[in-house]
N, C-alpha and C positions, 0 to 999 in steps of 0.2 A: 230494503236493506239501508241504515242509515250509515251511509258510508264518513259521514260528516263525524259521527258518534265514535267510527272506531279509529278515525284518523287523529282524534286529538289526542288521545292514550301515547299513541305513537309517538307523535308530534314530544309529548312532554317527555315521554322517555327516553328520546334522544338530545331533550334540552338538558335533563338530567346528566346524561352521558357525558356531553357537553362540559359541561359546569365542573362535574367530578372532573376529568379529565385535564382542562387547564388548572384543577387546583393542585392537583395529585403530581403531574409531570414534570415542570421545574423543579420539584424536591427532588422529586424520582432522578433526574438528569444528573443535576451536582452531587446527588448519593455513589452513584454509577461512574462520573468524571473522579469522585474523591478516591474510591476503590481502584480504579485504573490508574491512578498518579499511585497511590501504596503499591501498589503491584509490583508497577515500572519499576518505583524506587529499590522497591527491596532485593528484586531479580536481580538488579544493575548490582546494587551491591553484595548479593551472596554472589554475583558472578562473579566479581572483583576476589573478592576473601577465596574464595572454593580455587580458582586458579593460583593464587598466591600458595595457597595451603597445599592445594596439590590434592584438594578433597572433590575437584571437578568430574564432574561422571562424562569422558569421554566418547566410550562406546555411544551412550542413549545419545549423544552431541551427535558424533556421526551416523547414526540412524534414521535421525532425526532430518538431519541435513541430506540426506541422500534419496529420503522422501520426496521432501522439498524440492528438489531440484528433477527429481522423476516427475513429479507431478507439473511442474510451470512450465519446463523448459519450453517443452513443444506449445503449447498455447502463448506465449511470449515470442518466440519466434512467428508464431502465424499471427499474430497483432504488430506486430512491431513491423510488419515489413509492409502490408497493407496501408498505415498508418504513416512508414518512410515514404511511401508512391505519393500518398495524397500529399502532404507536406510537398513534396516537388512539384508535382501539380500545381496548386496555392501560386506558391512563391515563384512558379516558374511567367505564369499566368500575369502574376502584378508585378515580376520584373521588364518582362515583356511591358507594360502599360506606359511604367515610368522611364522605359530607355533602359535599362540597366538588368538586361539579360544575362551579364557574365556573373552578375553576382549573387543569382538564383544555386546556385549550388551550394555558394555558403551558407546563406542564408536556410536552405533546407536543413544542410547540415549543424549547425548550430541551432536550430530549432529540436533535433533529435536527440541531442547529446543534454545541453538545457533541462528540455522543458520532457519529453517524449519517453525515451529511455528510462528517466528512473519514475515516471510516473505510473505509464504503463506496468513495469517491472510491479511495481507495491499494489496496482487494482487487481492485477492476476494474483499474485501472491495473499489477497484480501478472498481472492472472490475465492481459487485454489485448495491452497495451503491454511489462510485464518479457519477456512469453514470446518476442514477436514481437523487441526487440532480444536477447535471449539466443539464439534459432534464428539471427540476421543472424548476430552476431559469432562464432557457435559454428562456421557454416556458413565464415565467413573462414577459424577458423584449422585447421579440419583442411585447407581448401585449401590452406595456407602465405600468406596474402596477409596474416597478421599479421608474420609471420618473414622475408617479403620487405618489406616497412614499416619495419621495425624494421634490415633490412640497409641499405636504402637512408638509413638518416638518418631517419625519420618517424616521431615519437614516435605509436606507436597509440592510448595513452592523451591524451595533446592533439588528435589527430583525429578519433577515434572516440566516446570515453571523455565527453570537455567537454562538449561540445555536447549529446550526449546527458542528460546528469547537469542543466542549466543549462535546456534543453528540459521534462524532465523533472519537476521544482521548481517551474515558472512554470504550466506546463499543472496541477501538482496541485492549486495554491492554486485556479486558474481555475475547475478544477472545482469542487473543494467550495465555491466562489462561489457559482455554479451551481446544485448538490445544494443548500445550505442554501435558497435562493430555492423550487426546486422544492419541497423538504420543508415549507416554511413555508406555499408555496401551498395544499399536495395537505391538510396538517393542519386550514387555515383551511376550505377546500372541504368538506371531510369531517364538522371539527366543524359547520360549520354547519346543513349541507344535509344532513347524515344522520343524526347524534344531535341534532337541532335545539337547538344552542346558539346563543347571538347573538353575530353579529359586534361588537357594543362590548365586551361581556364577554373577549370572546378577546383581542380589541387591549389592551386596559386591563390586564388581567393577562401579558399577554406582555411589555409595556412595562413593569410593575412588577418582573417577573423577571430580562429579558436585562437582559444587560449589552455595554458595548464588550469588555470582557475576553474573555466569548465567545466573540464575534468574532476578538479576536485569539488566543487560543489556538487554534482551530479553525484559522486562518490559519496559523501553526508548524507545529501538526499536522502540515497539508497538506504544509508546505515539508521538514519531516523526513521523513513516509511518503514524499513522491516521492524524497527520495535516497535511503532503502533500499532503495526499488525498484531505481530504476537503478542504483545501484552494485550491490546482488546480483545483479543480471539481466546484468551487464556482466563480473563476473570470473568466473560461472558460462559466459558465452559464451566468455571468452578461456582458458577451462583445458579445454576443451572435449576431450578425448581418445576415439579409440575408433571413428572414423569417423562414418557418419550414423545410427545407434544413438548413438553417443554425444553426438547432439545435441538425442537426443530426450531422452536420462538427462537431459541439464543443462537443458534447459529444465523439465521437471518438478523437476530440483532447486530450480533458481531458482524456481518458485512457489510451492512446499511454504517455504521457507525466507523467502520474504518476507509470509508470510500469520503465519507461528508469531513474527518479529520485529515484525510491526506490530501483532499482539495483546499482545507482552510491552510493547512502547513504551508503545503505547496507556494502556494499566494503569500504566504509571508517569508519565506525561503528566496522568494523570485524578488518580492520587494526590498529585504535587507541586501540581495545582494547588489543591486541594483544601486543602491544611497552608498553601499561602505566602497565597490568597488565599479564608479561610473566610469564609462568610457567617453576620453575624450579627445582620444584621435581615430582614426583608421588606422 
């Protein structure tokens, strides 16, 4: 057997593969970003006009949202609280190192509300709710029930698209409502009753640290990861090709891609606010 003979076939056909592959991809990427940016845009503004106009399809909004919120909640609560311990843990550990044990509860705490809460909140919501509307819409259009929509007069992006996107936004902020409360609880729990810190120390310095801005960042946060979510999870469902293989590609597209965009946001969210709005007392 000349093994030497059938390994080079190979060899070249995955240089082949290769080669295609980095040529193809970068196009492919900016094509798939430029569709995502029209998406966004356009949702954001039929959402605008259709609420002005009073043309908003409320019921499919609350349907939609009711989903959403069936489907996250409980996996956000069992992430979020898991993830509040360890943060105490952490911070409990290297306040301890440097002297400054009282101020481990802030510290967890403002790590939760931050950075935790609304990030958590938009991975579950990616991994959740993106996948389950990207299998809906993916599973429409290889039936044709987008391209019969779209014959008959029914814009699919204001019936489909809006409500979802508006759903979407409202359920994020909701949650990381929610996550930040649970994380705040499970920190305060934890510092107290397990690394025996005292409950005035935790409040006192929590209260010295947050702030409302917090809050409202954490709030944006929220309202930007859910329209990442749903607008990627929405043009990954309507480009859908390929039959029901191809809807399983796009739904794994769709969450690889809003997990690696809500890390890159996130980092830039965390960095502007950090330049526009430093802290420069205790």
């Amino acid at each position: 057997m000349d093994l030497d003979g059938d390994r080079a076939p190979a060899i070249e056909e995955i240089a082949a593969w290769t080669r295609g592959y980095v040529r193809r991809h970068p196009r492919a990427s900016l094509e798939t970003l430029g569709r995502q940016v029209i998406v966004g845009g356009q949702a954001i503004r039929y959402l605008t006009t259709d609420i002005w106009s009073g043309k908003f399809p409320f019921g499919e909004f609350v349907r939609q949202a009711a989903f959403m919120v069936k489907t996250s909640y409980v996996p956000t609560v069992a992430v979020a609280l898991p993830i509040s311990a360890t943060l105490s843990i952490q911070f409990g550990l290297l306040a301890g190192q440097v002297g400054a044990t009282s101020l481990a509860g802030a510290a967890s705490g403002l790590a939760v509300i931050r950075q935790s809460a609304p990030l958590v909140t938009a991975i579950l919501l990616a991994a959740a709710v993106g996948s389950a509307i990207c299998s809906d819409l993916g599973a429409r259009t290889i039936r044709e029930e987008i391209d019969a929509m779209e014959v008959m007069g029914v814009s699919a992006l204001r019936r489909l698209v809006v409500p979802r996107l508006a759903a979407g936004v409202i359920v994020a902020m909701a949650l990381t409502g929610f996550s930040c409360f649970i994380g705040f609880l499970a920190g305060y729990l934890f510092n107290v009753y397990v690394q025996d810190g005292t409950p005035g120390s935790f409040m006192a310095t929590f209260s010295s640290f947050a702030t409302a801005g917090d809050l409202y960042l954490a709030m944006v946060k929220a309202a930007v990861f859910g329209t990442i979510v749903t607008v990627v999870a929405c043009e990954k469902g309507l480009n859908t090709k390929g039959g029901p293989g191809g809807v399983a590609n796009s739904v794994n597209a769709a969450v690889v891609a809003s997990m690696i965009l809500l890390m890159v946001v996130n980092v830039g969210f965390t960095e502007m606010y950090t330049i526009l709005f430093p802290r420069t007392t205790l």
